[in-house]
PDB file as gemmi writes it, atoms N, CA and C in Angstrom:
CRYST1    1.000    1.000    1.000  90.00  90.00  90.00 P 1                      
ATOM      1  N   UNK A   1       0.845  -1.191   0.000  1.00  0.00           N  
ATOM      2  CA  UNK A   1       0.000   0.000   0.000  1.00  0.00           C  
ATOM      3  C   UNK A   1       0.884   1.246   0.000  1.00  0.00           C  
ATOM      4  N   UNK A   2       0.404   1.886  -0.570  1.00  0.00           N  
ATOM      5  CA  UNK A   2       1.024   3.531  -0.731  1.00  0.00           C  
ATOM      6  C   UNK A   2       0.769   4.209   0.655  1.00  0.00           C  
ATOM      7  N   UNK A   3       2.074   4.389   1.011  1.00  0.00           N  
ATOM      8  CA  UNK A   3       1.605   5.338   2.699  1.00  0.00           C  
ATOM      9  C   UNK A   3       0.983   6.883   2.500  1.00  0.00           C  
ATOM     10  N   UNK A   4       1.620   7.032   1.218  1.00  0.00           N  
ATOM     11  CA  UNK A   4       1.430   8.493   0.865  1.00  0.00           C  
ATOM     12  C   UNK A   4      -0.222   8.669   0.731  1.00  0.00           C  
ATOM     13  N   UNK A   5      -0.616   7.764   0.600  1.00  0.00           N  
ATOM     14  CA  UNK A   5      -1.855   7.995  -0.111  1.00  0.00           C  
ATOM     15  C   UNK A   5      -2.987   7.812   1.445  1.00  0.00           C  
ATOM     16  N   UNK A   6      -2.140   7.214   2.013  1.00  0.00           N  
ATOM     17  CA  UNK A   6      -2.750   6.861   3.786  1.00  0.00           C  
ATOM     18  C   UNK A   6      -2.342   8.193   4.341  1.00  0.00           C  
ATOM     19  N   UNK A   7      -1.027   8.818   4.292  1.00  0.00           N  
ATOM     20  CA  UNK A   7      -0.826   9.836   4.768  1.00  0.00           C  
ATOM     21  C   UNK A   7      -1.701  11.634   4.452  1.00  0.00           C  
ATOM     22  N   UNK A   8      -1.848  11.071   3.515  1.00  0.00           N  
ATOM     23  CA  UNK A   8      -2.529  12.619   2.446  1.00  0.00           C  
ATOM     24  C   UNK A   8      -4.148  12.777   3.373  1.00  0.00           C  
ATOM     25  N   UNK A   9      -4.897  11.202   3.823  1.00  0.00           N  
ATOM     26  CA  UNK A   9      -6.069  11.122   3.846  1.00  0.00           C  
ATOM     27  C   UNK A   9      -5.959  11.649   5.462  1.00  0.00           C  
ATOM     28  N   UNK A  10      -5.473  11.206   6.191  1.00  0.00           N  
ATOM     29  CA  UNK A  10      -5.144  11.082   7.805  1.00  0.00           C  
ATOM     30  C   UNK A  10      -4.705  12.825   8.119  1.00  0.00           C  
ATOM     31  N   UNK A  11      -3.830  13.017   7.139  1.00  0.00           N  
ATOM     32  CA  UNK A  11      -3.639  14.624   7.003  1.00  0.00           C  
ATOM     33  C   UNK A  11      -4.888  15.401   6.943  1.00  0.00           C  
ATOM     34  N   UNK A  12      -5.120  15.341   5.816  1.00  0.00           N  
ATOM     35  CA  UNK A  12      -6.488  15.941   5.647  1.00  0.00           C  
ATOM     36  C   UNK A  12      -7.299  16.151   6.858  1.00  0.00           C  
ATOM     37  N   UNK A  13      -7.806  14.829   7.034  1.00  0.00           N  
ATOM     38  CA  UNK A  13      -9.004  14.680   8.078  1.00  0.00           C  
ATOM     39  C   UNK A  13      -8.711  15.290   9.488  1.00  0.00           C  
ATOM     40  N   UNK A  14      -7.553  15.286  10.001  1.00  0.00           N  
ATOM     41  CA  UNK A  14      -6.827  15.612  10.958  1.00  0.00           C  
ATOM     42  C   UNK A  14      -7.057  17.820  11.070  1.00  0.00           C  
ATOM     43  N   UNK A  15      -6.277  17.835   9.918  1.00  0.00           N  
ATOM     44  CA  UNK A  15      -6.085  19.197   9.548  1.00  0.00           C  
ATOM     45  C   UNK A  15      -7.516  20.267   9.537  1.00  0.00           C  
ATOM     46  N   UNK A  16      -8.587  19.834   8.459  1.00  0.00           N  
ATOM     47  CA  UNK A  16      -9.844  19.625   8.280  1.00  0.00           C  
ATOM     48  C   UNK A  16     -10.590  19.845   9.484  1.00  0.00           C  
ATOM     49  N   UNK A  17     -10.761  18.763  10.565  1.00  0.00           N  
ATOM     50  CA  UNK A  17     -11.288  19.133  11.649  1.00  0.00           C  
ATOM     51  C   UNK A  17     -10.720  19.749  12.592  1.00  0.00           C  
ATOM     52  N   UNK A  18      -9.222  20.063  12.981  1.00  0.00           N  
ATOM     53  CA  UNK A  18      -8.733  21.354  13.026  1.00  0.00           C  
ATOM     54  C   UNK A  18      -9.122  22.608  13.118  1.00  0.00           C  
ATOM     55  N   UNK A  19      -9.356  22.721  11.632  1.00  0.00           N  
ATOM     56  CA  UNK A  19      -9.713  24.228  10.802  1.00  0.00           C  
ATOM     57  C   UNK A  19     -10.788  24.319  11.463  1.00  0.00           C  
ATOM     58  N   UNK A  20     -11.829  23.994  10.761  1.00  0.00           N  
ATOM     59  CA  UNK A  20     -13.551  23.953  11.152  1.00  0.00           C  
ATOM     60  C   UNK A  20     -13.880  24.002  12.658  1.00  0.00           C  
ATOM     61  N   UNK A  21     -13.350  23.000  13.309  1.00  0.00           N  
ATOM     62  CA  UNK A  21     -13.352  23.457  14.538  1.00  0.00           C  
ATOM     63  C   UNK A  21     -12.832  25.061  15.466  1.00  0.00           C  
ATOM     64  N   UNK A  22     -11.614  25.248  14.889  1.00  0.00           N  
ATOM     65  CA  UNK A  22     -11.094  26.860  15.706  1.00  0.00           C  
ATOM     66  C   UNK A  22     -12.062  27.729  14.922  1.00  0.00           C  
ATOM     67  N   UNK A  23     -12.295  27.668  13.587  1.00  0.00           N  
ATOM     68  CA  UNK A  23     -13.412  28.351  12.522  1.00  0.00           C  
ATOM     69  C   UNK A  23     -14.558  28.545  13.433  1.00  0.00           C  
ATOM     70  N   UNK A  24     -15.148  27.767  13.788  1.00  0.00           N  
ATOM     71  CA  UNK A  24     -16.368  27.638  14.212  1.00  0.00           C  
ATOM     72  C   UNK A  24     -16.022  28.852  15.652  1.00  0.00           C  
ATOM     73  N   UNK A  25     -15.282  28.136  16.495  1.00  0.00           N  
ATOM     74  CA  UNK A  25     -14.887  28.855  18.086  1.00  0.00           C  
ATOM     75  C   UNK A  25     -14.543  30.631  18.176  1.00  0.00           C  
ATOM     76  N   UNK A  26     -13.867  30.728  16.831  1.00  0.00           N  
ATOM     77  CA  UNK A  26     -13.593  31.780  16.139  1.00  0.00           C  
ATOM     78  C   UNK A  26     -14.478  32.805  15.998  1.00  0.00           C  
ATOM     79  N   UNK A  27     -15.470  31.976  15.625  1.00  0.00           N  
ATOM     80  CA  UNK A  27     -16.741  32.913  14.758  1.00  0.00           C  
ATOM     81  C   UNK A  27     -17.672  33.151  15.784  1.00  0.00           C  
ATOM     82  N   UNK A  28     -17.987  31.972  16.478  1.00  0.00           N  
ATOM     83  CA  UNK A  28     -19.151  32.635  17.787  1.00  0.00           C  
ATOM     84  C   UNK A  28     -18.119  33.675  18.637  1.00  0.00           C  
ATOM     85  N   UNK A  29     -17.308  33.458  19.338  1.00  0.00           N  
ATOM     86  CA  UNK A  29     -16.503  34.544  19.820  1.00  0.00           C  
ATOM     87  C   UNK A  29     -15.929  35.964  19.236  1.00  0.00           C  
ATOM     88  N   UNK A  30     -16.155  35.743  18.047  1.00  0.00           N  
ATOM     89  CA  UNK A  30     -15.645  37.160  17.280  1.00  0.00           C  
ATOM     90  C   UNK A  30     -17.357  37.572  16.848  1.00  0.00           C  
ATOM     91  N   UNK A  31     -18.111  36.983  17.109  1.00  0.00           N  
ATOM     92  CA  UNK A  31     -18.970  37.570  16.970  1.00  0.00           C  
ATOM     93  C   UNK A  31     -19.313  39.296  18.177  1.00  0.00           C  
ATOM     94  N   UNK A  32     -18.791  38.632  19.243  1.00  0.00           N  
ATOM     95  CA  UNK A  32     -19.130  39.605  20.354  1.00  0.00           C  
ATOM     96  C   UNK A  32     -18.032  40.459  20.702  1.00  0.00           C  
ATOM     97  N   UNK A  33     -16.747  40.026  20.072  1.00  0.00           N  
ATOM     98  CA  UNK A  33     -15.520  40.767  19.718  1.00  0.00           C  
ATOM     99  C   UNK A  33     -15.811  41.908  18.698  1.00  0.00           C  
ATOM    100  N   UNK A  34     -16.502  41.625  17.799  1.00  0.00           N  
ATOM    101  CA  UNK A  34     -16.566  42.697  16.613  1.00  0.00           C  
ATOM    102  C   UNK A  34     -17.728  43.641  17.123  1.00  0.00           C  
ATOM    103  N   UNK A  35     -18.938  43.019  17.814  1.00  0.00           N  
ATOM    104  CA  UNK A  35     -19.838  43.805  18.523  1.00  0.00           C  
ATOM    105  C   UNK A  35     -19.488  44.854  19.220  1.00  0.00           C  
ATOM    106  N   UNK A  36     -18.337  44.647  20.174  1.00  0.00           N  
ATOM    107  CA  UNK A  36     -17.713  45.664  20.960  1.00  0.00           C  
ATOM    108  C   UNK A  36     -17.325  46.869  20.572  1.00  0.00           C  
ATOM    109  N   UNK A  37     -16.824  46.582  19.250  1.00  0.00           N  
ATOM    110  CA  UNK A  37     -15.720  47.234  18.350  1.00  0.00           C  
ATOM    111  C   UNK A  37     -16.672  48.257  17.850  1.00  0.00           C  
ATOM    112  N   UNK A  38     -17.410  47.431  17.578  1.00  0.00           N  
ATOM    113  CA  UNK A  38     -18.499  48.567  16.998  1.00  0.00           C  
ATOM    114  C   UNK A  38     -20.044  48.328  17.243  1.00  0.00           C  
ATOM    115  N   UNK A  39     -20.013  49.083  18.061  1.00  0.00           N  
ATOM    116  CA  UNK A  39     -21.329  48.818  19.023  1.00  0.00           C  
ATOM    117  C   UNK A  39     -22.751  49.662  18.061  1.00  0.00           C  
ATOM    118  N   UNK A  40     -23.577  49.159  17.986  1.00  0.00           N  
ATOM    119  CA  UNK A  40     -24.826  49.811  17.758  1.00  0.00           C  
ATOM    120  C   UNK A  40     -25.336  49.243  15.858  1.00  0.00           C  
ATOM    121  N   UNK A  41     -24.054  48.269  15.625  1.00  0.00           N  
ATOM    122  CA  UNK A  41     -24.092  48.133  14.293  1.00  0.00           C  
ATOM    123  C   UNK A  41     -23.911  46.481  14.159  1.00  0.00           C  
ATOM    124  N   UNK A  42     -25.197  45.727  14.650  1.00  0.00           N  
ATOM    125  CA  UNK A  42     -24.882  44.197  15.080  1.00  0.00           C  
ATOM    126  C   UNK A  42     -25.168  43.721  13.820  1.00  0.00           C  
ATOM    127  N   UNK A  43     -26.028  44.059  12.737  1.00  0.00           N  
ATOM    128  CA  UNK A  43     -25.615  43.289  11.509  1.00  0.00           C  
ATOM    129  C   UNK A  43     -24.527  43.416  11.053  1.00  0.00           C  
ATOM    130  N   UNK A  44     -23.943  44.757  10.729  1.00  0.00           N  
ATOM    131  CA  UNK A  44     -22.399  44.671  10.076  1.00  0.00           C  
ATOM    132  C   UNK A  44     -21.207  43.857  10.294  1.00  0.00           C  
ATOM    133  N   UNK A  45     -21.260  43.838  11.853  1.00  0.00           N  
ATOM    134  CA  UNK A  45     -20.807  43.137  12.582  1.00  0.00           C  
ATOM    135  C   UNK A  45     -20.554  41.377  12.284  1.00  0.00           C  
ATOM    136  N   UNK A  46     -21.867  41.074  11.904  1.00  0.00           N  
ATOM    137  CA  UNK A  46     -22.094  39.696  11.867  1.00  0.00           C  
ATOM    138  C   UNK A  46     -21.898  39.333  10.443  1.00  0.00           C  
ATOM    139  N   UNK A  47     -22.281  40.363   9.583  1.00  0.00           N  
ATOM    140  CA  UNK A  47     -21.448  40.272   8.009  1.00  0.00           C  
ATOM    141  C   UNK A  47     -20.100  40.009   7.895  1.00  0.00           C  
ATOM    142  N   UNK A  48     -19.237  40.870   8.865  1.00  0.00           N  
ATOM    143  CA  UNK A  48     -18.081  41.115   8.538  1.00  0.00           C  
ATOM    144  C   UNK A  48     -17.508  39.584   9.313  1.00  0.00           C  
ATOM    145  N   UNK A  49     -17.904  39.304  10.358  1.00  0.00           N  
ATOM    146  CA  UNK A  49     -17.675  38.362  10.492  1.00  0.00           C  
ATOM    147  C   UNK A  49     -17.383  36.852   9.716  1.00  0.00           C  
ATOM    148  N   UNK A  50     -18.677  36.915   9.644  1.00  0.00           N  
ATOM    149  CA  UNK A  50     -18.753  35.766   8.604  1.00  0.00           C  
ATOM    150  C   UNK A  50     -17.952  35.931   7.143  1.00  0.00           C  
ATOM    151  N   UNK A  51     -17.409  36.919   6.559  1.00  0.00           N  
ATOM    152  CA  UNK A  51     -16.689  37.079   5.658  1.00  0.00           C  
ATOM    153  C   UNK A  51     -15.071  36.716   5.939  1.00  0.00           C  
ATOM    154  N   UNK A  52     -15.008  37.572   7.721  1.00  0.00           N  
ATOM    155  CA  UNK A  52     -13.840  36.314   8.295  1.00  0.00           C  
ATOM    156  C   UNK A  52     -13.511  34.691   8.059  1.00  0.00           C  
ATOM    157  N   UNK A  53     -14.805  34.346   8.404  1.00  0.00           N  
ATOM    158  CA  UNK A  53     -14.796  33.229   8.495  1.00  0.00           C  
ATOM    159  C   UNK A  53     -14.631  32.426   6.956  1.00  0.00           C  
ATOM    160  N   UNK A  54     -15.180  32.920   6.032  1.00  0.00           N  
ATOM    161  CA  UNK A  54     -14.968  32.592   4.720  1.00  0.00           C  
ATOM    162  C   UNK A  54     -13.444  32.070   4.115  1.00  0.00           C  
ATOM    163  N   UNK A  55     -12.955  33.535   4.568  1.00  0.00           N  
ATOM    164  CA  UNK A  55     -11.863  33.423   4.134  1.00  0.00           C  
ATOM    165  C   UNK A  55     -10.718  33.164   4.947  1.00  0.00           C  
ATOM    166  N   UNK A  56     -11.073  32.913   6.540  1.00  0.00           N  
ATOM    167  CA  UNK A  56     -10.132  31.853   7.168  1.00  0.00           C  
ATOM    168  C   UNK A  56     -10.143  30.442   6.321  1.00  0.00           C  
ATOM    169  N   UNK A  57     -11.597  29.704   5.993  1.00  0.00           N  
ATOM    170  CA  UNK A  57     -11.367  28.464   5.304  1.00  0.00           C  
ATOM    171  C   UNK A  57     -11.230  28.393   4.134  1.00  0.00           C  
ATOM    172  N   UNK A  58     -11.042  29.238   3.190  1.00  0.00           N  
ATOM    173  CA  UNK A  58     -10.287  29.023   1.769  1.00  0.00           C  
ATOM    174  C   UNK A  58      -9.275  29.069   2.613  1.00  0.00           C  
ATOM    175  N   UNK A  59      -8.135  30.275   2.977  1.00  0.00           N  
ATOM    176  CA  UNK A  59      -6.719  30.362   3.239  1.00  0.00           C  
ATOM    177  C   UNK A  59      -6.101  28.949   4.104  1.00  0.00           C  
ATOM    178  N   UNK A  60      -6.800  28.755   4.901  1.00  0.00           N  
ATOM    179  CA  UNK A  60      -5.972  27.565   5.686  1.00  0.00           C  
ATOM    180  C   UNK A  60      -6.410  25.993   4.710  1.00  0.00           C  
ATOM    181  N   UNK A  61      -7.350  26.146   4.023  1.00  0.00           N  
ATOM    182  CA  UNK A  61      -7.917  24.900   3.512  1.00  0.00           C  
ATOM    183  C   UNK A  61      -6.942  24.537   2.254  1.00  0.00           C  
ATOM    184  N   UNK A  62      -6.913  25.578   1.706  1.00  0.00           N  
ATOM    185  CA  UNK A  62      -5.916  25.689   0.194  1.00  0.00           C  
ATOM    186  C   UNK A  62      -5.013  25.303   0.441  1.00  0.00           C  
ATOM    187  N   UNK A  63      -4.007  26.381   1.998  1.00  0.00           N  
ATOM    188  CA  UNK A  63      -2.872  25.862   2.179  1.00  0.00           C  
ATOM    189  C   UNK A  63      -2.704  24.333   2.627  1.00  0.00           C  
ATOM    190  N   UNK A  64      -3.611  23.762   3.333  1.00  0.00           N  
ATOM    191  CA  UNK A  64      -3.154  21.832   3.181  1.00  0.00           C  
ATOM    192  C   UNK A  64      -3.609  21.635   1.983  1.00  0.00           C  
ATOM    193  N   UNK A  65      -4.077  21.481   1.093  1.00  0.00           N  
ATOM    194  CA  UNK A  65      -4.388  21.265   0.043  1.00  0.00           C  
ATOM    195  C   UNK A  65      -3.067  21.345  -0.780  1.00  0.00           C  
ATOM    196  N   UNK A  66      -2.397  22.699  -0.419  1.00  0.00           N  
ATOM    197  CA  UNK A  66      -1.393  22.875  -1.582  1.00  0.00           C  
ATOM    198  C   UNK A  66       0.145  22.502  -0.878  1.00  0.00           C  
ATOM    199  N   UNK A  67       0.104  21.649   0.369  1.00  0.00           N  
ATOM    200  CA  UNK A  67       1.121  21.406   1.092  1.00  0.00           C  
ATOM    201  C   UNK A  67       1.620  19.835   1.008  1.00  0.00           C  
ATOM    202  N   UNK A  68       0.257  19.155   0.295  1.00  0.00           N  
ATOM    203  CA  UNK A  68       0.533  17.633  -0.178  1.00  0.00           C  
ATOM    204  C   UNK A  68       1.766  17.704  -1.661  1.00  0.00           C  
ATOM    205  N   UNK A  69       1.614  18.838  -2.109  1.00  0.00           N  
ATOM    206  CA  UNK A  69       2.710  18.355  -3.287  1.00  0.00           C  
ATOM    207  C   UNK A  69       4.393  18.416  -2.806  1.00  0.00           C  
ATOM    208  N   UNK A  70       4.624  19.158  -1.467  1.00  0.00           N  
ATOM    209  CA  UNK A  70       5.530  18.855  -1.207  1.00  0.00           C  
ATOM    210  C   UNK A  70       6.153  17.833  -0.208  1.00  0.00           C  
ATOM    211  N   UNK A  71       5.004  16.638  -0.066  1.00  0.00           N  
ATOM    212  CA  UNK A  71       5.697  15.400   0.652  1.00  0.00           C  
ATOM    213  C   UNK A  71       6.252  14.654  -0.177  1.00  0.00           C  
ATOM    214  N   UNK A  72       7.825  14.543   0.279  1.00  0.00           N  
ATOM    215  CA  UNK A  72       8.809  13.254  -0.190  1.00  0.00           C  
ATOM    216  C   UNK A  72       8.150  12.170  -0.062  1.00  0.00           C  
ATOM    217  N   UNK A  73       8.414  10.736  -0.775  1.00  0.00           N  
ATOM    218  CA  UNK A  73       7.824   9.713  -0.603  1.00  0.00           C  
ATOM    219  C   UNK A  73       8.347   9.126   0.377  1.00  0.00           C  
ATOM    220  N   UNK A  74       7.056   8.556   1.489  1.00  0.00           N  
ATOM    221  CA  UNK A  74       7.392   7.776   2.665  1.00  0.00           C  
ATOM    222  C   UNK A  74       7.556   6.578   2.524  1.00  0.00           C  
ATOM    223  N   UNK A  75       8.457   6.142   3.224  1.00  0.00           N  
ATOM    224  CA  UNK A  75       8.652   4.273   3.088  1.00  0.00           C  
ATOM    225  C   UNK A  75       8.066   3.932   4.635  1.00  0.00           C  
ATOM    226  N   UNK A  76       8.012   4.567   5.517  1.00  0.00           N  
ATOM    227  CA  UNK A  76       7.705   3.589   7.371  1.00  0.00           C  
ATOM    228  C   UNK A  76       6.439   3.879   7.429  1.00  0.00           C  
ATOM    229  N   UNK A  77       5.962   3.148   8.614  1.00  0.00           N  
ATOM    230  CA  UNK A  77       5.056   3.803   9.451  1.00  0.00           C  
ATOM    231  C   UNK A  77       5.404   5.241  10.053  1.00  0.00           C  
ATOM    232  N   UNK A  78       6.813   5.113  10.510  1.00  0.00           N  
ATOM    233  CA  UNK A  78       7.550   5.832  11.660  1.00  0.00           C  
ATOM    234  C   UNK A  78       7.271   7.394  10.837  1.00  0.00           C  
ATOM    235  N   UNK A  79       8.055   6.958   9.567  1.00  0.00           N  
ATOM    236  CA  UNK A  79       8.305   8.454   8.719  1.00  0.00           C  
ATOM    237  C   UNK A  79       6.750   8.648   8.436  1.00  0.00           C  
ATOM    238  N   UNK A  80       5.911   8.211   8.169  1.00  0.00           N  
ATOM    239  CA  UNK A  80       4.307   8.789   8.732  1.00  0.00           C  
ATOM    240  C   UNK A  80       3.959   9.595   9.703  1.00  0.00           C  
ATOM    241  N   UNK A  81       4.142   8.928  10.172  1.00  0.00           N  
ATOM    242  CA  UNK A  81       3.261   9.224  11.778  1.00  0.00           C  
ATOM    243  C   UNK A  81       4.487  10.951  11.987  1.00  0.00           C  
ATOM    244  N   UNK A  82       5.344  11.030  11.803  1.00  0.00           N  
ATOM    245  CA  UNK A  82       6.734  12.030  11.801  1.00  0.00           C  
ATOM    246  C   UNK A  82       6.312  13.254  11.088  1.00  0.00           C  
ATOM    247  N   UNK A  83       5.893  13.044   9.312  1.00  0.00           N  
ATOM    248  CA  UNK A  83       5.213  13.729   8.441  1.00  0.00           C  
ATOM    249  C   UNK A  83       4.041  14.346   8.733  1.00  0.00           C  
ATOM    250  N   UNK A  84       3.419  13.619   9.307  1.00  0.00           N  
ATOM    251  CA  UNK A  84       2.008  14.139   9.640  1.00  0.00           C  
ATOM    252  C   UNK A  84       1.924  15.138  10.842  1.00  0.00           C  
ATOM    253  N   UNK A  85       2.823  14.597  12.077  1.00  0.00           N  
ATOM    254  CA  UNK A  85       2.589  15.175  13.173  1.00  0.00           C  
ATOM    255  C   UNK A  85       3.589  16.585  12.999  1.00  0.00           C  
ATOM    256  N   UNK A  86       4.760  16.947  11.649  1.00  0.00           N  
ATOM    257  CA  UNK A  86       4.734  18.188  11.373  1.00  0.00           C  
ATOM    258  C   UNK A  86       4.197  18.579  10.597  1.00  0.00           C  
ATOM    259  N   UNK A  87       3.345  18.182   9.813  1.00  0.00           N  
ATOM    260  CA  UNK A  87       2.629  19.377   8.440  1.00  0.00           C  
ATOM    261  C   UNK A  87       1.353  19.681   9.672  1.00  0.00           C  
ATOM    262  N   UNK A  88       0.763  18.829  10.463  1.00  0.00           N  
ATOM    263  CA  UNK A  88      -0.164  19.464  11.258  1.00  0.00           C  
ATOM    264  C   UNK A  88       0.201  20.465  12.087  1.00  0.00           C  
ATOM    265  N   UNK A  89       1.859  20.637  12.479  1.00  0.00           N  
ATOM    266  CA  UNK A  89       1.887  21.154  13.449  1.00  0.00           C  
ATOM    267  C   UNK A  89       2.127  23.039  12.789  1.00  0.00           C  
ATOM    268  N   UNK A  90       2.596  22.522  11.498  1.00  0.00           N  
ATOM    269  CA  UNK A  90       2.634  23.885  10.734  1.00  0.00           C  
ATOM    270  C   UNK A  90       1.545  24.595  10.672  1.00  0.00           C  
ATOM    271  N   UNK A  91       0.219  23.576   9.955  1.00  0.00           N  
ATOM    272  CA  UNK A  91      -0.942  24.366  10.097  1.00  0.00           C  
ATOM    273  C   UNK A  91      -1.337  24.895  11.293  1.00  0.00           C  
ATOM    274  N   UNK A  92      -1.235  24.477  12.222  1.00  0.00           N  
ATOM    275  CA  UNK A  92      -1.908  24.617  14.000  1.00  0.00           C  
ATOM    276  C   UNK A  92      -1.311  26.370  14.094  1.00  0.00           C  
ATOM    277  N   UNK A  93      -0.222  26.159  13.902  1.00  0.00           N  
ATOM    278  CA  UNK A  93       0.807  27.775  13.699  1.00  0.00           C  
ATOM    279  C   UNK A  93       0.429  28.036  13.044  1.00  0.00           C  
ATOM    280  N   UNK A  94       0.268  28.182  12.307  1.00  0.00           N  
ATOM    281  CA  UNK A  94      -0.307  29.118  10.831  1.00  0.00           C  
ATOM    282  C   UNK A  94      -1.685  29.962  11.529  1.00  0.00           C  
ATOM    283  N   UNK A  95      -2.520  29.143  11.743  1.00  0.00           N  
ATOM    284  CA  UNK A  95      -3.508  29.607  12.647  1.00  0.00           C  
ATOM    285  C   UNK A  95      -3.511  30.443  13.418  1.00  0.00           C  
ATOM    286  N   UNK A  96      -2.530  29.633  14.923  1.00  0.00           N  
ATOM    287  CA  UNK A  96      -2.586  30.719  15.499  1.00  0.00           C  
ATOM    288  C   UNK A  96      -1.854  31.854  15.490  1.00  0.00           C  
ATOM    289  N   UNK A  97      -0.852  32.456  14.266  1.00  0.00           N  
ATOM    290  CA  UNK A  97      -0.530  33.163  13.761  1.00  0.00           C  
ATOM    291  C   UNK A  97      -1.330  34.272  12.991  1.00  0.00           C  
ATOM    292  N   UNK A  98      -1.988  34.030  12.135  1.00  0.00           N  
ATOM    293  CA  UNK A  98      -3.621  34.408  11.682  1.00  0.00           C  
ATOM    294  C   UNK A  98      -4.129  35.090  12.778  1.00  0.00           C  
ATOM    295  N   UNK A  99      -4.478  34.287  13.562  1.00  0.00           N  
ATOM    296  CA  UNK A  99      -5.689  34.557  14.470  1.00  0.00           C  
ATOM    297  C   UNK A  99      -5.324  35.609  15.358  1.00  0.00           C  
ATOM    298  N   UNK A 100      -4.019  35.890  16.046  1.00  0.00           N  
ATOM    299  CA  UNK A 100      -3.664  37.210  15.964  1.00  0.00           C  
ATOM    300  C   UNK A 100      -3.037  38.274  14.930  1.00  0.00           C  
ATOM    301  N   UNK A 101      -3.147  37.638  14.391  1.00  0.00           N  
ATOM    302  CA  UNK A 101      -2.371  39.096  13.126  1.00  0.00           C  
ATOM    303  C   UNK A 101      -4.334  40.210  12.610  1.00  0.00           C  
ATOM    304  N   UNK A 102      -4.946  38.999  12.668  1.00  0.00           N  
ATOM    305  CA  UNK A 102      -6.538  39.195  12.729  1.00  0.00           C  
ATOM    306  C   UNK A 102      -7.007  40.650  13.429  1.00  0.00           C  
ATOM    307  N   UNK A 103      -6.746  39.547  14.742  1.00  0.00           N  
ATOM    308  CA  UNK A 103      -6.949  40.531  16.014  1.00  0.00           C  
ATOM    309  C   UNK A 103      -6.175  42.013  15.780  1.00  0.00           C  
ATOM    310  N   UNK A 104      -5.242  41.810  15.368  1.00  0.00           N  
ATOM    311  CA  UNK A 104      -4.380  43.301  15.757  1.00  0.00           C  
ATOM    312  C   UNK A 104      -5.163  44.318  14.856  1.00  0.00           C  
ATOM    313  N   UNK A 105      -5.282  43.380  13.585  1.00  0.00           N  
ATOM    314  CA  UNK A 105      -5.490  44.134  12.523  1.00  0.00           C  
ATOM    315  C   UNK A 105      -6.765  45.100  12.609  1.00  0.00           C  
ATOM    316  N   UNK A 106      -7.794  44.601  13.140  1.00  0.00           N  
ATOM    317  CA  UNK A 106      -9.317  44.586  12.856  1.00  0.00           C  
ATOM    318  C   UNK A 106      -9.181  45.722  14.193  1.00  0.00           C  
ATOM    319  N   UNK A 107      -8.131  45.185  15.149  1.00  0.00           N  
ATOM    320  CA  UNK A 107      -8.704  46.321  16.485  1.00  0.00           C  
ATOM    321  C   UNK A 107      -8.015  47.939  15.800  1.00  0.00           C  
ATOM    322  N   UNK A 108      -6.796  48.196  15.048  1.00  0.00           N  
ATOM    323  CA  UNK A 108      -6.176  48.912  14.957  1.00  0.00           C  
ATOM    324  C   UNK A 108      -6.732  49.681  13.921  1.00  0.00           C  
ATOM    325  N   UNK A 109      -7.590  48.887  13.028  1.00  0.00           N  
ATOM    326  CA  UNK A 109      -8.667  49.617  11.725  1.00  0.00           C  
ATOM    327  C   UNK A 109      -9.747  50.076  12.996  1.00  0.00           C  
ATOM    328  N   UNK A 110     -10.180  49.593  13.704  1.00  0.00           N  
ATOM    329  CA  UNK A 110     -11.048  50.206  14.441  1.00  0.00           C  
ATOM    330  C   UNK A 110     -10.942  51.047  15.294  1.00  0.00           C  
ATOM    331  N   UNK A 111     -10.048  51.218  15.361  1.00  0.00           N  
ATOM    332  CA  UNK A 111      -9.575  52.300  16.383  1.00  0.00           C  
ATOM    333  C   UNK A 111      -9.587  53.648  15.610  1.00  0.00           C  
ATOM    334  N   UNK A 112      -8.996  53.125  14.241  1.00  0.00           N  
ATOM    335  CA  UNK A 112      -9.110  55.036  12.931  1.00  0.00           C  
ATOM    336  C   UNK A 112     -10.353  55.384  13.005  1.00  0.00           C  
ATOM    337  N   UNK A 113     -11.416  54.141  13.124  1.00  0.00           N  
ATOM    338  CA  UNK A 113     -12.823  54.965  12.880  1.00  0.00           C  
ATOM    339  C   UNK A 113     -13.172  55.781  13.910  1.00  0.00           C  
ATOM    340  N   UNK A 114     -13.180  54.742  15.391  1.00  0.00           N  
ATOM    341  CA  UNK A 114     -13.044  55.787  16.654  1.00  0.00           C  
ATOM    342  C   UNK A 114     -13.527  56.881  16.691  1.00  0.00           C  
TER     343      UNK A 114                                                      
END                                                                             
């Protein structure tokens, strides 16, 4: 059997519920984050949000997507289980890298309107 092809799937699924999951935690909580920010304007709020959220899951989704063309071919279990537990650990960072660069961003645009 092709590990690669075991590895790509285990990646995925791993990565995948990952995403969707902080996505999700993300979005109810930035819901009342963006409320703050700008108080008196709870649809915009919940637009802008969700446009967050959009494009948190293209950006992190694409990037595993576009991170399978650079696995070398595995021969072990070992070099599996090795592969996987760093391309996940890249995405996990990536995230929470995002997720404040987010934050800074959105508070520091909000602050010009002020």
């Amino acid at each position: 059997m092709n590990l690669n092809i075991l590895g790509y799937a285990i990646y995925l699924v791993i990565t995948g519920i990952i995403i969707v999951r902080v996505g999700r935690i993300c979005y109810n909580n930035g819901n009342i984050f963006v409320s703050s920010l700008i108080p008196d304007h709870e649809d915009l709020c919940h637009k802008a949000n969700q446009i967050l959220l959009v494009g948190y899951y293209l950006l992190n989704l694409g990037y595993c997507a576009m991170t399978l063309i650079s696995w070398e071919k595995i021969m072990s279990v070992d070099e599996l289980i090795e592969v996987i537990a760093l391309k996940s650990a890249i995405i996990i960072g990536t995230i929470a890298i995002m997720h404040y660069l987010n934050i800074f961003v959105l508070t520091k645009y909000i602050q010009k309107l002020i």
